[in-house]
ROVEXLO-316711 format. One record per residue (C-alpha): residue number from 1; residue in one letter; x, y negated, z. Coordinates in pm, 1 decimal, always signed. Each point is the difference from the previous one (the first is absolute). Layout:
<sites>
pos NUM&code A&east X&north Y&up Z
...
</sites>
This chain:
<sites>
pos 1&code X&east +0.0&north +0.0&up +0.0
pos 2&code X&east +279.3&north -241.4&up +58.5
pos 3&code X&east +147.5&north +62.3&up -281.3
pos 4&code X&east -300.9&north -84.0&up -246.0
pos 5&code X&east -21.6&north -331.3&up +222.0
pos 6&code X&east +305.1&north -60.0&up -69.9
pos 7&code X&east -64.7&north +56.5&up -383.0
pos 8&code X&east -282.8&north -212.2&up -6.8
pos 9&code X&east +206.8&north -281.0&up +177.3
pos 10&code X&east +248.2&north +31.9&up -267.5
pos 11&code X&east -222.8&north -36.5&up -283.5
pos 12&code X&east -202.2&north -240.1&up +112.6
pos 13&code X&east +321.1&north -226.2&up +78.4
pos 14&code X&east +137.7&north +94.2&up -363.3
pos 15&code X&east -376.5&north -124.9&up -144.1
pos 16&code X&east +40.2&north -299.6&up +185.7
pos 17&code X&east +362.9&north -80.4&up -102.2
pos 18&code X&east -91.6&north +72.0&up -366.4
pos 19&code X&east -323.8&north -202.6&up +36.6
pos 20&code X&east +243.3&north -297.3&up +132.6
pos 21&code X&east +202.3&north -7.2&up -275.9
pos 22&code X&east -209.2&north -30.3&up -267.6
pos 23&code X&east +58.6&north -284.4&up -119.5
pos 24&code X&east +154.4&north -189.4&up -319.0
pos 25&code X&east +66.4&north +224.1&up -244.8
pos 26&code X&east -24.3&north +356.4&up +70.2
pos 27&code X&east +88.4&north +390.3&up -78.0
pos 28&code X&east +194.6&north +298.4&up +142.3
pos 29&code X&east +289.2&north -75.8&up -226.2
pos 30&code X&east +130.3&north -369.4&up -155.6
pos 31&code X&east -224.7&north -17.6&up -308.2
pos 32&code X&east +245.0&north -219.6&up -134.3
pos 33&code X&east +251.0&north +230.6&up -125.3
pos 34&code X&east +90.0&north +160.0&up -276.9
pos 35&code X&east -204.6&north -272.2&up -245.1
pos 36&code X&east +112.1&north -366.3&up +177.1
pos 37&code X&east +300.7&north -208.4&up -48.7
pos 38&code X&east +94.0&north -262.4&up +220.1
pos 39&code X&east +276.6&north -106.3&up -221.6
pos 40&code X&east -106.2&north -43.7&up -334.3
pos 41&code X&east +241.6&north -254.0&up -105.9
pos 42&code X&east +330.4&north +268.9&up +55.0
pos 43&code X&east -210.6&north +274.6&up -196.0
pos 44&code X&east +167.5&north +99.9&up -330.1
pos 45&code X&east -279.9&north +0.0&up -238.9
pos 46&code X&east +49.0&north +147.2&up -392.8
pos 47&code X&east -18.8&north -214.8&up -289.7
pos 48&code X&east -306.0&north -6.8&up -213.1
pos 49&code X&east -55.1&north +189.0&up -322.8
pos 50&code X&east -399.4&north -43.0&up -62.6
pos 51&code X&east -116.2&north -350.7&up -12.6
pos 52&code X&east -392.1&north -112.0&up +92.9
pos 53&code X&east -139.4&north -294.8&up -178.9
pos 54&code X&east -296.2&north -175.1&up -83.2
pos 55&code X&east -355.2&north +242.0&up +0.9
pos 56&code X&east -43.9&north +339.0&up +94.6
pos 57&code X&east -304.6&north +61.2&up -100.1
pos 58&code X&east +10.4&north +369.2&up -18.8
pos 59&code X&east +50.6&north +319.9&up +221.2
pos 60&code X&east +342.8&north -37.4&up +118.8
pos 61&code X&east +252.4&north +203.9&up +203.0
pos 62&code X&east +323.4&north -72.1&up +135.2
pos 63&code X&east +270.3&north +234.4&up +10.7
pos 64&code X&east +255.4&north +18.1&up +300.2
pos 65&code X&east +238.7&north +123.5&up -238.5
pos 66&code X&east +41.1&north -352.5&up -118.5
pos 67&code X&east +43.3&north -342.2&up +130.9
pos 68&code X&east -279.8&north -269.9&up -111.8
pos 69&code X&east +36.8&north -364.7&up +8.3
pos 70&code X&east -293.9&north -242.4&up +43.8
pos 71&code X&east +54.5&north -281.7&up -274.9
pos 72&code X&east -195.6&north -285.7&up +66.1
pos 73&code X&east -355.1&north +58.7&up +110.9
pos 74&code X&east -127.9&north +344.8&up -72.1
pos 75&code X&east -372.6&north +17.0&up -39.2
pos 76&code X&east -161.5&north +385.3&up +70.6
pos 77&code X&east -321.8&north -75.8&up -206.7
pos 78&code X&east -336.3&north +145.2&up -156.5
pos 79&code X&east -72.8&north +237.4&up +241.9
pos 80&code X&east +389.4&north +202.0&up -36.6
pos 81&code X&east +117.6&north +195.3&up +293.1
pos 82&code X&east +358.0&north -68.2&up +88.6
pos 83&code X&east +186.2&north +335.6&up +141.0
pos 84&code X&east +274.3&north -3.8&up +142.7
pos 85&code X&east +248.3&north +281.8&up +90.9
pos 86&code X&east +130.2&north +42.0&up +337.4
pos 87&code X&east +343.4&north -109.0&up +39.2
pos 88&code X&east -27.0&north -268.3&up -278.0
pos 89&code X&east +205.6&north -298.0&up -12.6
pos 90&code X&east -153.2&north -296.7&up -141.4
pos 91&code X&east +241.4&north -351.8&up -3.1
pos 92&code X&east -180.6&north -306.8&up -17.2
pos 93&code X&east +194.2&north -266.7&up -264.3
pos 94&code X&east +147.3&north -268.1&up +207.7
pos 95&code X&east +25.5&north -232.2&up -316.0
pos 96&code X&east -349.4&north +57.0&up -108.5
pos 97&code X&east -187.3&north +25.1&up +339.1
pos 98&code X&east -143.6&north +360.9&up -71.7
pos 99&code X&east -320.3&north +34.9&up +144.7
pos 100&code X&east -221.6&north +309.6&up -12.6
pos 101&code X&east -397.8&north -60.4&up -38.0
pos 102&code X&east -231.3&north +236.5&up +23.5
pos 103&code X&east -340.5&north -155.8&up -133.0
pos 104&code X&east -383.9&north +18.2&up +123.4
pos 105&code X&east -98.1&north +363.7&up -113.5
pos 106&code X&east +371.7&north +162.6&up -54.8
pos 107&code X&east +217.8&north +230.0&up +204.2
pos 108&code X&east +301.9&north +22.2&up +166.6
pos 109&code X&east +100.6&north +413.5&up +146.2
pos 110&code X&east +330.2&north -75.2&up +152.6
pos 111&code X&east -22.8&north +273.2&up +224.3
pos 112&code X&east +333.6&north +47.7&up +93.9
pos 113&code X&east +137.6&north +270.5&up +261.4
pos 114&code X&east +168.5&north -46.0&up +378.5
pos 115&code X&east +364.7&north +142.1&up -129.9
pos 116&code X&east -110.5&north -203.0&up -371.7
pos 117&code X&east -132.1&north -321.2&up +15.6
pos 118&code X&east -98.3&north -225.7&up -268.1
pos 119&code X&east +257.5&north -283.3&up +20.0
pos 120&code X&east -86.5&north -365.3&up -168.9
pos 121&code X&east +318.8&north -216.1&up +87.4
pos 122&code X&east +184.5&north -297.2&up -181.9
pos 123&code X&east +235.7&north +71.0&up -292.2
pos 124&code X&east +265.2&north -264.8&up +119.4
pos 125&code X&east +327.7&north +157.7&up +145.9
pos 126&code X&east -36.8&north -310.8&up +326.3
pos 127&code X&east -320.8&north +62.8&up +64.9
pos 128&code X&east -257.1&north -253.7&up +202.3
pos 129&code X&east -300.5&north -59.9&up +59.2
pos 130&code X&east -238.4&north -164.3&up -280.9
pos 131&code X&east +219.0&north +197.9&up -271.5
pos 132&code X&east -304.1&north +116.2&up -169.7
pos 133&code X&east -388.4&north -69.6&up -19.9
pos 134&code X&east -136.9&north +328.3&up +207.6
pos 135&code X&east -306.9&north +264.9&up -100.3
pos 136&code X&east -362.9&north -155.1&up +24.7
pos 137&code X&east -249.8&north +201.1&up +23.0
pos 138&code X&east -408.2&north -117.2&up -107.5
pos 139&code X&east -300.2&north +172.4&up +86.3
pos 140&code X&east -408.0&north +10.6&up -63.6
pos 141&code X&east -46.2&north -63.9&up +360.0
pos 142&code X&east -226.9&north -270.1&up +217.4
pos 143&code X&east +201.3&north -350.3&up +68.5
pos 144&code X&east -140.4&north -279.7&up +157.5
pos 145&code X&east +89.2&north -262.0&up -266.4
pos 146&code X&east -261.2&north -191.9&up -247.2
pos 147&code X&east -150.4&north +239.0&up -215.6
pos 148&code X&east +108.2&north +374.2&up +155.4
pos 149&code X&east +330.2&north -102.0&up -202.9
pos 150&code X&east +355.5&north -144.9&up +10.4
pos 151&code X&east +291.8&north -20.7&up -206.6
pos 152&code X&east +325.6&north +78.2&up +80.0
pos 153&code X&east +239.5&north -245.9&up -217.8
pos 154&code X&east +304.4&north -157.0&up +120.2
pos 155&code X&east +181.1&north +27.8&up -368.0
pos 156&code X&east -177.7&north +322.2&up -56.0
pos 157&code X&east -274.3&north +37.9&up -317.4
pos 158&code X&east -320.4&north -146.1&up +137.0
pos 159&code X&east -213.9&north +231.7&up -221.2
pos 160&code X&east +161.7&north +319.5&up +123.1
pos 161&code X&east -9.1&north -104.9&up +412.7
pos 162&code X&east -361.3&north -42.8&up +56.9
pos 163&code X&east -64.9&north +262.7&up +316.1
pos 164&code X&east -294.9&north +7.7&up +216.4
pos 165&code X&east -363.0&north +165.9&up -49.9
pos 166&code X&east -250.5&north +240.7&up +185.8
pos 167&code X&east +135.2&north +337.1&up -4.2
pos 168&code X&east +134.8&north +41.5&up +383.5
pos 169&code X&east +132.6&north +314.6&up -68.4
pos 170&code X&east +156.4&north -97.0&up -299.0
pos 171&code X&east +336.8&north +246.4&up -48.2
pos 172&code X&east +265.1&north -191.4&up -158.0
pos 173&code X&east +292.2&north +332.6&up -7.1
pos 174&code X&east +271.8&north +68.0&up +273.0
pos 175&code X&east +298.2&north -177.8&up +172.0
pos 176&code X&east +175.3&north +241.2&up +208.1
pos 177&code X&east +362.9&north +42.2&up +154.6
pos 178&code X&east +72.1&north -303.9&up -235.6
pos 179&code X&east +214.5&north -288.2&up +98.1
pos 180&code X&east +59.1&north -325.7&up -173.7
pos 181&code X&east +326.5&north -197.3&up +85.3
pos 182&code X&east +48.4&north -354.3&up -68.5
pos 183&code X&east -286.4&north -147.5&up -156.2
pos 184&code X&east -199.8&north -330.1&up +59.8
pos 185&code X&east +101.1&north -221.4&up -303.8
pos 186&code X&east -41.2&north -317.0&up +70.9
pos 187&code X&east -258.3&north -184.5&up -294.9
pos 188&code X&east +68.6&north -369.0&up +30.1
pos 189&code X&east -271.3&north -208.5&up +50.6
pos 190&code X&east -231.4&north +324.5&up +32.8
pos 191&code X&east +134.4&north +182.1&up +280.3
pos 192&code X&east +206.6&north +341.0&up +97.4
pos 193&code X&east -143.1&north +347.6&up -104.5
pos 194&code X&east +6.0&north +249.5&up +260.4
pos 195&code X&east +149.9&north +320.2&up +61.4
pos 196&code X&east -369.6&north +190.0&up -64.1
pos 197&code X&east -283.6&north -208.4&up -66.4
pos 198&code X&east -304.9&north +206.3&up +6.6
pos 199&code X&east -259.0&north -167.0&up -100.3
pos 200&code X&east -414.6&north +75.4&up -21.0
pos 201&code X&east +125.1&north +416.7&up +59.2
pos 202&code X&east -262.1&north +210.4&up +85.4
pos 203&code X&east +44.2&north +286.5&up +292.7
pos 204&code X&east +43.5&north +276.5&up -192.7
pos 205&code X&east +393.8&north -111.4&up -123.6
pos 206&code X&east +225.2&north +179.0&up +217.6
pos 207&code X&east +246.5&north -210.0&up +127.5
pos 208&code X&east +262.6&north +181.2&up +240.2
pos 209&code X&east +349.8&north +16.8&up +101.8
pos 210&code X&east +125.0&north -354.4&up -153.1
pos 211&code X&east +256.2&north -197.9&up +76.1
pos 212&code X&east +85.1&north -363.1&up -125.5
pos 213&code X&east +349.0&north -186.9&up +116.0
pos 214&code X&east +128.0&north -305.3&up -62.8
pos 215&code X&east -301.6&north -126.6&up -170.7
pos 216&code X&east +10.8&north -441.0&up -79.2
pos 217&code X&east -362.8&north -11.2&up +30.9
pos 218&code X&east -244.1&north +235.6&up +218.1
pos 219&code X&east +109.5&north +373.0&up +27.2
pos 220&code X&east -363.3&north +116.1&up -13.2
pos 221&code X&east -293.5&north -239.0&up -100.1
pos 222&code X&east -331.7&north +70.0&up +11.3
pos 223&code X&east -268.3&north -184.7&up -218.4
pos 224&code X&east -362.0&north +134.2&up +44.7
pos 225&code X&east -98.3&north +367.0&up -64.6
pos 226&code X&east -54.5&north +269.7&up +236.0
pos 227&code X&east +327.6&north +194.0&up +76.7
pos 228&code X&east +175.9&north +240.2&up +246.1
pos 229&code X&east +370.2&north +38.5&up +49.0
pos 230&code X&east +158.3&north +177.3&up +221.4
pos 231&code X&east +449.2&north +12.8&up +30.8
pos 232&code X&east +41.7&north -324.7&up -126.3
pos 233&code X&east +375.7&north -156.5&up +67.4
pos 234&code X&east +92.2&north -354.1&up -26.5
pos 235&code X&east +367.0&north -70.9&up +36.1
pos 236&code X&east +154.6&north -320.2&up +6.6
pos 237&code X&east -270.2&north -234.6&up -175.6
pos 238&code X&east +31.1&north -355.6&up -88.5
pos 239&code X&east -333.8&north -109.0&up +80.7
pos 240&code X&east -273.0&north +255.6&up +124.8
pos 241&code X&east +47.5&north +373.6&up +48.1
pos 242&code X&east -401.2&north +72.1&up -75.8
pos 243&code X&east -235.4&north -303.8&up -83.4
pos 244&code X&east -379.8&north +73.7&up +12.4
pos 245&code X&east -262.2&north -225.1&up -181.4
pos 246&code X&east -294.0&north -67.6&up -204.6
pos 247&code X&east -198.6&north +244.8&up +162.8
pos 248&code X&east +215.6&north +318.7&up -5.7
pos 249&code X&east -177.0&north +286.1&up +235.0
pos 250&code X&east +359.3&north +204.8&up +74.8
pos 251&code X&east +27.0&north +284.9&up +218.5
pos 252&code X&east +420.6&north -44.0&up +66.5
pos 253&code X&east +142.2&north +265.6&up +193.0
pos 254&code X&east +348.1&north +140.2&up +129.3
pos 255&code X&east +223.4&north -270.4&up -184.1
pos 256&code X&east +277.3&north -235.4&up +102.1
pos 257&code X&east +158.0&north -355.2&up -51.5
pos 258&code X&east +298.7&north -80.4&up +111.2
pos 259&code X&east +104.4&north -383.7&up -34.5
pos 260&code X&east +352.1&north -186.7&up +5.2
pos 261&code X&east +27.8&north -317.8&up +190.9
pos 262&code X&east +173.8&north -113.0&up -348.6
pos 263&code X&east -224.2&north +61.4&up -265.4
pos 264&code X&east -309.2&north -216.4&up +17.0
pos 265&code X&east -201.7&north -231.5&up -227.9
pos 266&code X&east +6.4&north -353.0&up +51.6
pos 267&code X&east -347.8&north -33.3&up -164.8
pos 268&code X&east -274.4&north +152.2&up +208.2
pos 269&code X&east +159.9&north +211.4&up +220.7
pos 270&code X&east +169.2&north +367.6&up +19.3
pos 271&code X&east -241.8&north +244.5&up +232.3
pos 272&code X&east -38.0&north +355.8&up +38.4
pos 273&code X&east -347.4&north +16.5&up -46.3
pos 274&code X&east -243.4&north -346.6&up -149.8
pos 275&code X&east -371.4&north +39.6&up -6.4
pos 276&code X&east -130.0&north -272.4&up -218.5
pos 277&code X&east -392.1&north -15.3&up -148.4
pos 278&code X&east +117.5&north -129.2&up -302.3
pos 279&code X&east +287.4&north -159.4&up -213.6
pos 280&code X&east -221.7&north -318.9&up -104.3
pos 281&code X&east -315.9&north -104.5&up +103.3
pos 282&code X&east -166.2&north -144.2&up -240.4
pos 283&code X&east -1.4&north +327.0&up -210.7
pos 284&code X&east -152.4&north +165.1&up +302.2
pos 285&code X&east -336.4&north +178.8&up -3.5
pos 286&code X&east -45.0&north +4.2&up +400.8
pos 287&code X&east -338.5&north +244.6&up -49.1
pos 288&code X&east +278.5&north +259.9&up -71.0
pos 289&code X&east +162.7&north +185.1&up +254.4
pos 290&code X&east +252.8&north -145.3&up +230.4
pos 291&code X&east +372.6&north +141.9&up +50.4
pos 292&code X&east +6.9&north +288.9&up +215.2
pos 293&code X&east +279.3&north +220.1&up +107.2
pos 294&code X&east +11.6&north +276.2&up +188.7
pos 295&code X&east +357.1&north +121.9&up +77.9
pos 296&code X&east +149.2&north +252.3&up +235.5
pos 297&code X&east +331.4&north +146.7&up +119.0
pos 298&code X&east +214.0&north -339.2&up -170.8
pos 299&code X&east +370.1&north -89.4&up +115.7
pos 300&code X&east +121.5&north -307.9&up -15.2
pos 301&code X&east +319.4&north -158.2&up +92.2
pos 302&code X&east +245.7&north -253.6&up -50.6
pos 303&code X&east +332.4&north +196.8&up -28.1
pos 304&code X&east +202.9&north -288.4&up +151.9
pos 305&code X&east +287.1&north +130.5&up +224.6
pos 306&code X&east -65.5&north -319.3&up +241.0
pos 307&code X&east -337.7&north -96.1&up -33.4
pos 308&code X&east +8.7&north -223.5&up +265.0
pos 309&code X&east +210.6&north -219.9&up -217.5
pos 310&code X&east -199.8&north +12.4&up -272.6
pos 311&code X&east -332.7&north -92.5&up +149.6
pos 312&code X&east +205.0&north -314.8&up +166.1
pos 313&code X&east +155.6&north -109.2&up -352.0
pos 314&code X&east -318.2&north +34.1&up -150.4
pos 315&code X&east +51.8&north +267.1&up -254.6
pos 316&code X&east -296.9&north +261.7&up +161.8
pos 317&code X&east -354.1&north -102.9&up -96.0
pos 318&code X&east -347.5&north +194.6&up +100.6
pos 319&code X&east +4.3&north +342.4&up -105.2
pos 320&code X&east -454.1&north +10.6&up -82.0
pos 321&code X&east -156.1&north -266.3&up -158.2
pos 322&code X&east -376.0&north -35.6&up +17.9
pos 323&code X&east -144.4&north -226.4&up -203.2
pos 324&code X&east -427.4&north -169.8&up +90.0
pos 325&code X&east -237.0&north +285.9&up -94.0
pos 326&code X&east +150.9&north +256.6&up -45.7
pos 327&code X&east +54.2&north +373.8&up +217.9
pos 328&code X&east +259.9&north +188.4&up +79.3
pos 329&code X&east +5.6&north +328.5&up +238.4
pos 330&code X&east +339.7&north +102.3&up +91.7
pos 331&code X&east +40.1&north +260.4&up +179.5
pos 332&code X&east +282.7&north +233.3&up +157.3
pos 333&code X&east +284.3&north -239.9&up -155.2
pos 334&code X&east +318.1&north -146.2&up +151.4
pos 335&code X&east +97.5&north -376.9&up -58.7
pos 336&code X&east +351.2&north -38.3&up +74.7
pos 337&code X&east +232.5&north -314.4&up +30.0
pos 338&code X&east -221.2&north -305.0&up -109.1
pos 339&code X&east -108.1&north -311.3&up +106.7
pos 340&code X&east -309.1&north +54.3&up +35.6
pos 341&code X&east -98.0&north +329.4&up -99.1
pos 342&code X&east -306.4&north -138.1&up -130.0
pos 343&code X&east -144.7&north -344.9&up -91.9
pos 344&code X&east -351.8&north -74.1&up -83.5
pos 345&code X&east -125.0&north -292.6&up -217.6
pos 346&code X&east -46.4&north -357.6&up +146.6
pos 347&code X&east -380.6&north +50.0&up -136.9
pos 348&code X&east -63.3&north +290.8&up +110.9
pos 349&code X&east -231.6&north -45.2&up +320.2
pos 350&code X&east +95.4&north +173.2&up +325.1
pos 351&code X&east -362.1&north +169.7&up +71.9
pos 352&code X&east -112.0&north +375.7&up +64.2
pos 353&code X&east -139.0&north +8.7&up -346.3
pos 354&code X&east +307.6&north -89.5&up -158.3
pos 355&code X&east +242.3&north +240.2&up +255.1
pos 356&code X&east -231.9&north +316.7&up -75.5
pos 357&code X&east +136.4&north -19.9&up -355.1
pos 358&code X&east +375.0&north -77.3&up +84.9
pos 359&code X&east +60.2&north +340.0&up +189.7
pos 360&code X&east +336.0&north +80.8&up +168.0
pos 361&code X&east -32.8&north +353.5&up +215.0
pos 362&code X&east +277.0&north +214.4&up +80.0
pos 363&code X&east +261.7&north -228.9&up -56.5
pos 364&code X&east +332.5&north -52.0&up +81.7
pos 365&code X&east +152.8&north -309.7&up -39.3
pos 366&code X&east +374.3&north -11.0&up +74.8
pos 367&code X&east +265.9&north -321.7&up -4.4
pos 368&code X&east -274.4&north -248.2&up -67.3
pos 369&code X&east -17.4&north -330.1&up +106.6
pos 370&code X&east -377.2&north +2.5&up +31.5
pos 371&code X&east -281.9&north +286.7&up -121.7
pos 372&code X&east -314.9&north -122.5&up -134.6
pos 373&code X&east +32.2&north -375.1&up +1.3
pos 374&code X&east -224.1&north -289.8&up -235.6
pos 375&code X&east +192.4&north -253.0&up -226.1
pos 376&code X&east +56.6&north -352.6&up +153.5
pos 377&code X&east -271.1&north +51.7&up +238.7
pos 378&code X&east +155.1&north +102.9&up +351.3
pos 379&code X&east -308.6&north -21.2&up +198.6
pos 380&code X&east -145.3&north +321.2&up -172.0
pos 381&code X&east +354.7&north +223.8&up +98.6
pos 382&code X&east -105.6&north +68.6&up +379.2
pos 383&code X&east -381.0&north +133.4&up -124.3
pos 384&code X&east +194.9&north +193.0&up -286.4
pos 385&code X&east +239.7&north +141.5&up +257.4
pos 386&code X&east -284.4&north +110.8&up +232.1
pos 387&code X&east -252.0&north +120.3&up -294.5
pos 388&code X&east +304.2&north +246.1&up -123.9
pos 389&code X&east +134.3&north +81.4&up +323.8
pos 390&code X&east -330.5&north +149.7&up +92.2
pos 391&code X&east +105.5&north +391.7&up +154.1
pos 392&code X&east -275.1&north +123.4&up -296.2
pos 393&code X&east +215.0&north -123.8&up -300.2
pos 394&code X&east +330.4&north +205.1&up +150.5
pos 395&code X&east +233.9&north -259.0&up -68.5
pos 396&code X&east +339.4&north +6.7&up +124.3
pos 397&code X&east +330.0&north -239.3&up -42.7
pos 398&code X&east +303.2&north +25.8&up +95.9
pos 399&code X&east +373.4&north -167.8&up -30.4
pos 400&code X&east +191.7&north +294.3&up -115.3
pos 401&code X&east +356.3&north +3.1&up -210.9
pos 402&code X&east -81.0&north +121.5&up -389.9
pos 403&code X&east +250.6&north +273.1&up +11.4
pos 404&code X&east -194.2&north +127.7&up +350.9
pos 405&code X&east -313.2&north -49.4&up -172.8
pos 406&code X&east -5.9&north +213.5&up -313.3
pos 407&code X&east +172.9&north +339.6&up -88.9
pos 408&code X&east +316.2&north -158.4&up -278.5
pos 409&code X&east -96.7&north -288.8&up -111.8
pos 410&code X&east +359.5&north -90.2&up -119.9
pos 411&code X&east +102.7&north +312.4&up -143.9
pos 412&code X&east +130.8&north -102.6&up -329.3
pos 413&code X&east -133.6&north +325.8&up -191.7
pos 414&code X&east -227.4&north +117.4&up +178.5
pos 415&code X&east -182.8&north -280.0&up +240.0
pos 416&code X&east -283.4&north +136.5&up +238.5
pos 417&code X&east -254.2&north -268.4&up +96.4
pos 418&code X&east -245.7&north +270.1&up +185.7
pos 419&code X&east -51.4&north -162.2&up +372.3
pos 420&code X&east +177.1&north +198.1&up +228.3
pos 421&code X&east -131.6&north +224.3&up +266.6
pos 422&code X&east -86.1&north -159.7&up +340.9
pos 423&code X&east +26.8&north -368.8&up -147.5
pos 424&code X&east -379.7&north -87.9&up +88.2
pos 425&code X&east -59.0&north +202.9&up +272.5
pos 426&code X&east +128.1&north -304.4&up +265.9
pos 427&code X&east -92.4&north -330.1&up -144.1
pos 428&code X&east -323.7&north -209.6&up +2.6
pos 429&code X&east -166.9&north -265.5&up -181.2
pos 430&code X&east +134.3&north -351.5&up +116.4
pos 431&code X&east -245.0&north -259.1&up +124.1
</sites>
């Protein structure tokens, strides 16, 4: 009999451990391997004998056998499906600003493997970020702009980036075990293409296992559609690591940012994670749904050696931006290392109304110089700090050293940025 107490005390202090430490991004073994790279830029990558230009506007597939180089923007048109090979190498033209499109009603399958990703990178030998344009990606799902429709143009072909429509489940291929290096080209007097733009995609696109570094613009942005994603990795973005807006309903879960205190946009701001309604107002049909997010098991952290420093020097902004009506639920995440961890819009009116749909539960927010706080209003921080400190949420903070914190975060080859065991277990939520 004692013995089976004694079992049952052991399990039920193993459940609780495990229970403890879920949080930020999770699994039994570091998902990462095998298919990340954390340094892109030292990567040998072949030189290309297949070139990609203009329209493809037929079934297409890409061979890993070869190397492929995006010449200018690519346009994946009139229905085509795109397939892609595991383990394919495709360079984006640094002179030409390759950028790959894949229009309203086409398909992308890059559907790479774990120990053979799909790799889009620059062509340059010193590469940087903003090299080339990135892959945009335009759906038949529900936006909340004028008309159920947007265009996506920057210097692309206005009559091939039309996206937006009313087919939810709209399935616009596969991105999986992909990752895109060094894209964001900056369009002057337009703006700065993304990483991934994925725009009016409906839930039925499988997006999994992707990972965008050193992007100029966004890593991942979001424009309207319906969409779930789930092993997302943003490393080392020069503005936001994912950007949510014009109504998007995304399910994110099990992904990570990690920030530098040195990259950052001087324009509107570098976060981790911006919830926005929309990207202008006056195209805005407000009868359409508003931005919601719902996002679980997230990481994110500033991978600043001294912190500290950086927060005093001013290099280490919010980490969660939430814009006036809009909802985000994020749940089961770590915030590490920013000042604050999040930030909520001047406009944005501290009520319960307006809290039930900015959700924070299970959190733990680590090396922050505040938790939930409002922009240049002060009095609302000491209601904030008492809504979210409430024992029902399960909040906890804490003060802890980032190499204490996670697993390996500066492993050079193989960096671990699971939570390590026991690193919740004895903090609580500041007041």
């Amino acid at each position: 009999m004692k013995k089976i107490t004694q079992l049952i005390c052991a399990f039920f202090i193993i459940t609780s451990i495990n229970a403890q430490q879920e949080k930020g991004i999770i699994g039994y073994t570091n998902w990462l391997n095998n298919w990340s790279e954390f340094k892109p830029q030292k990567v040998e990558y072949g030189e290309a004998n297949q070139i990609l230009v203009g329209n493809i506007s037929s079934d297409t597939k890409l061979l890993k056998r070869n190397v492929y180089i995006l010449q200018g923007n690519v346009y994946v048109t009139n229905n085509a499906v795109l397939t892609i090979e595991p383990g394919t190498l495709i360079l984006g033209d640094f002179q030409t600003k390759g950028t790959l499109v894949v229009t309203k009603g086409a398909k992308i399958m890059a559907d790479g493997l774990e120990t053979d990703p799909i790799v889009f990178t620059s062509n340059r030998s010193q590469k940087k970020a903003g090299d080339w344009g990135g892959i945009v990606v335009l759906g038949e799902a529900p936006i909340n702009k004028l008309g159920n429709v947007g265009s996506y143009n920057l210097d692309l072909d206005p009559a091939l980036t039309t996206y937006g429509g009313d087919n939810t489940t709209s399935n616009s291929g596969i991105l999986r075990y992909v990752r895109i290096e060094f894209a964001g080209k900056i369009v002057k007097g337009a703006g700065t293409f993304n990483g991934l733009t994925i725009a009016g995609v409906g839930s039925q696109t499988i997006l999994e296992n992707i990972m965008v570094s050193y992007s100029a613009g966004n890593s991942f942005a979001f424009y309207g559609g319906d969409v779930n994603a789930a092993k997302f990795v943003s490393y080392k973005s020069i503005n936001d690591d994912y950007k949510f807006t014009q109504g998007v309903q995304c399910r994110l879960y099990n992904s990570l940012a990690v920030r530098s205190s040195y990259l950052s946009s001087n324009k509107d701001g570098s976060r981790s994670i911006e919830v926005k309604l929309y990207e202008n107002k006056n195209d805005t049909d407000f009868t359409k749904k508003e931005t919601f997010v719902t996002a679980s098991n997230i990481t994110m952290l500033n991978d600043s050696e001294n912190i500290k420093a950086d927060i005093q020097s001013g290099l280490i902004k919010e980490a969660v931006y939430i814009a006036q009506n809009t909802s985000l639920e994020l749940k089961r995440s770590v915030i590490s290392g920013f000042n604050p961890a999040v930030l909520l819009d001047a406009n944005t009116e501290v009520n319960t109304n307006n809290l039930k749909k900015i959700k924070f539960e299970e959190m733990y927010f680590n090396l922050c110089t505040g938790n939930v706080l409002t922009e240049n209003n002060n009095s609302n921080n000491e209601e904030l700090a008492r809504w979210y400190s409430n024992s029902m949420f399960s909040n906890v903070s804490s003060q802890t050293d980032t190499k204490e914190t996670f697993v390996d975060t500066f492993n050079s080859k193989r960096p671990d940025f699971r939570l390590q065991m026991g690193k919740t277990t004895a903090s609580s939520m500041d007041r």
